[in-house]
ZAPA-78964 format. One record per residue (C-alpha): residue number from 0; x, y, z. Coordinates in nm, 4 decimals, padded with zeros to 6 digits. Example, Ala and Ser with C-alpha at 12.3 -4.5 7.8 and 13.67 -1.06 7.14 Angstrom:
2
0|01.2300|-00.4500|00.7800
1|01.3670|-00.1060|00.7140
END
This chain:
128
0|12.2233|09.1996|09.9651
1|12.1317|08.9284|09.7154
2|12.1409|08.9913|09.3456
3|11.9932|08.7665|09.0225
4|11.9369|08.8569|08.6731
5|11.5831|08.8948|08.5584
6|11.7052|08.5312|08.3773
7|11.8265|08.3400|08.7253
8|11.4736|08.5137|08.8552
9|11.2489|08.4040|08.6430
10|11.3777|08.1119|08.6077
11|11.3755|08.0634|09.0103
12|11.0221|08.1581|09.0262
13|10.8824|07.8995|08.7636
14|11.0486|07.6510|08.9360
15|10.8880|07.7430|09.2401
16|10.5642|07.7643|09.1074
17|10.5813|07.4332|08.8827
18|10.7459|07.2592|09.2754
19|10.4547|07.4367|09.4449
20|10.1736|07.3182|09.2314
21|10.3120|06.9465|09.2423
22|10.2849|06.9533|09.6168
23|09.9042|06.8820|09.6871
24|09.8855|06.8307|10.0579
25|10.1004|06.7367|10.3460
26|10.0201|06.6123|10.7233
27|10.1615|06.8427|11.0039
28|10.1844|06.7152|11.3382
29|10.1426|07.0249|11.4709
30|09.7851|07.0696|11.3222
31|09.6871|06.7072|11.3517
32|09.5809|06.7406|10.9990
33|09.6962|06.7819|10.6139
34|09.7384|07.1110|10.5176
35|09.7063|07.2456|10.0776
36|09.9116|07.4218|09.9181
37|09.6765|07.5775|09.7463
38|09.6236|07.9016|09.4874
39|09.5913|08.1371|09.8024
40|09.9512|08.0245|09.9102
41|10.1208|08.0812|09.5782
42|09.9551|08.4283|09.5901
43|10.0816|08.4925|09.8942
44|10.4498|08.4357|09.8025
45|10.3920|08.6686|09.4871
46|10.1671|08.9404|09.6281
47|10.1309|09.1547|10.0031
48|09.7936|09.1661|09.9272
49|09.5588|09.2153|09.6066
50|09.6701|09.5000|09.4380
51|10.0768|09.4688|09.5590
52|10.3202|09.2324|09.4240
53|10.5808|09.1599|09.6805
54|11.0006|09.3377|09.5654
55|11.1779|09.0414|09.3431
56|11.3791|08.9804|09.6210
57|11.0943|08.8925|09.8612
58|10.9773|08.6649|09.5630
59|11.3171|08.5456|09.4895
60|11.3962|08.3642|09.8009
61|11.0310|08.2637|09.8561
62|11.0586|08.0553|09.5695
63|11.4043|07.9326|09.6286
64|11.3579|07.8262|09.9070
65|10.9870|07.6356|09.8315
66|11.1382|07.2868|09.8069
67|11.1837|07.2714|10.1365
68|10.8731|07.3270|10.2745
69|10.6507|07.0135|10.2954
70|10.9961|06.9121|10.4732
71|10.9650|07.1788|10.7193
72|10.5765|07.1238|10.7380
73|10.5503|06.7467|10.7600
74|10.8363|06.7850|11.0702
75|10.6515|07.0456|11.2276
76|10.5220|06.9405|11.6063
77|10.5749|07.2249|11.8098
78|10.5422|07.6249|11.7509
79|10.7539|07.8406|11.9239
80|10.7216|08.2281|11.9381
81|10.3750|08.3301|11.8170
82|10.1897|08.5959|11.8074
83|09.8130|08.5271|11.7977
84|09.5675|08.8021|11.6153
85|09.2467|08.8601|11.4253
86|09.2216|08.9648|11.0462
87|08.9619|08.9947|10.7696
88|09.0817|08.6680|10.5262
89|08.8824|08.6556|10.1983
90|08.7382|08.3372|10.2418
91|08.4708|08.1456|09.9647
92|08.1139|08.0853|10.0796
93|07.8553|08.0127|09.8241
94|08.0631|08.0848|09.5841
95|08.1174|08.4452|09.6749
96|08.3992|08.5734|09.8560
97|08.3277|08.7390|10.1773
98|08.6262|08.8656|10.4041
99|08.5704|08.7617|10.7646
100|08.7528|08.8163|11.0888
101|08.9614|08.4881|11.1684
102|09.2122|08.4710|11.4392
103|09.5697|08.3822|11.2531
104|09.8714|08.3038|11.4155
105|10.2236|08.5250|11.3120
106|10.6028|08.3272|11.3437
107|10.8476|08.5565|11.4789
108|11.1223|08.5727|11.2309
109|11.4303|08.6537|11.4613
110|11.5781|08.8457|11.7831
111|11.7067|09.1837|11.7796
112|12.0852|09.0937|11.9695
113|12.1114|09.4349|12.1055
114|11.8461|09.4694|12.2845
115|11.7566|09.0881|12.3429
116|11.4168|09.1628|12.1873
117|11.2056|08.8837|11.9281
118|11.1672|09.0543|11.5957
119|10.8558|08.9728|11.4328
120|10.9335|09.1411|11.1005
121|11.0764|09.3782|10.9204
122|10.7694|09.5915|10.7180
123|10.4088|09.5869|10.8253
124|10.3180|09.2377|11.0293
125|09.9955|09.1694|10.8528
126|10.1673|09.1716|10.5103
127|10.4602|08.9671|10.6073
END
């Protein structure tokens, strides 16, 4: 189990967020396209959803680990072990936000050696 002081934390996560706000856009291969880090995707590695900030420790590696990736991003060219869905995304139109049924695509995370099974996550698989 990891373990910081609410210093090492805090000082983790404001070096995420000052990395993650200097990164603008990046090209992925995969999408044939440049894809933002925008204000959704620093929400999304402090909060599960609106009203739920994610445990510090989600948070703490999120942000620690942030530098790497545009790397990971711009290198991207193939996806391996998806799971493709639909889910109601708040999404701007008009300048109103409307949440609308989009089909998303989910990473599994790892394999279960036991049973020789993919492991998609390890809470709920729309908040992860």
């Amino acid at each position: 189990m990891i373990q910081f002081s609410k210093e090492e934390f805090d000082r983790v996560k404001t070096n995420g967020e000052t990395l993650y706000k200097g990164f603008g856009s990046v090209y992925c291969p995969y999408f044939k396209t440049k894809v933002a880090f925008n204000s959704k995707g620093l929400e999304h590695l402090k909060f599960i959803n609106r009203d739920k900030s994610r445990l510090p420790k989600d948070q703490f590696m999120r942000f620690k680990l942030i530098k790497l990736a545009p790397l990971i991003l711009g290198l991207s060219s193939t996806l391996q072990g998806i799971r493709e869905t639909k889910s109601f995304e708040e999404v701007r139109i008009h300048s109103r936000i409307e949440n609308i049924l989009l089909p998303i695509i989910i990473p599994f995370w790892g394999m279960n050696f036991e049973t020789m099974q993919r492991v998609l996550h390890e809470g709920s698989i729309e908040i992860d």
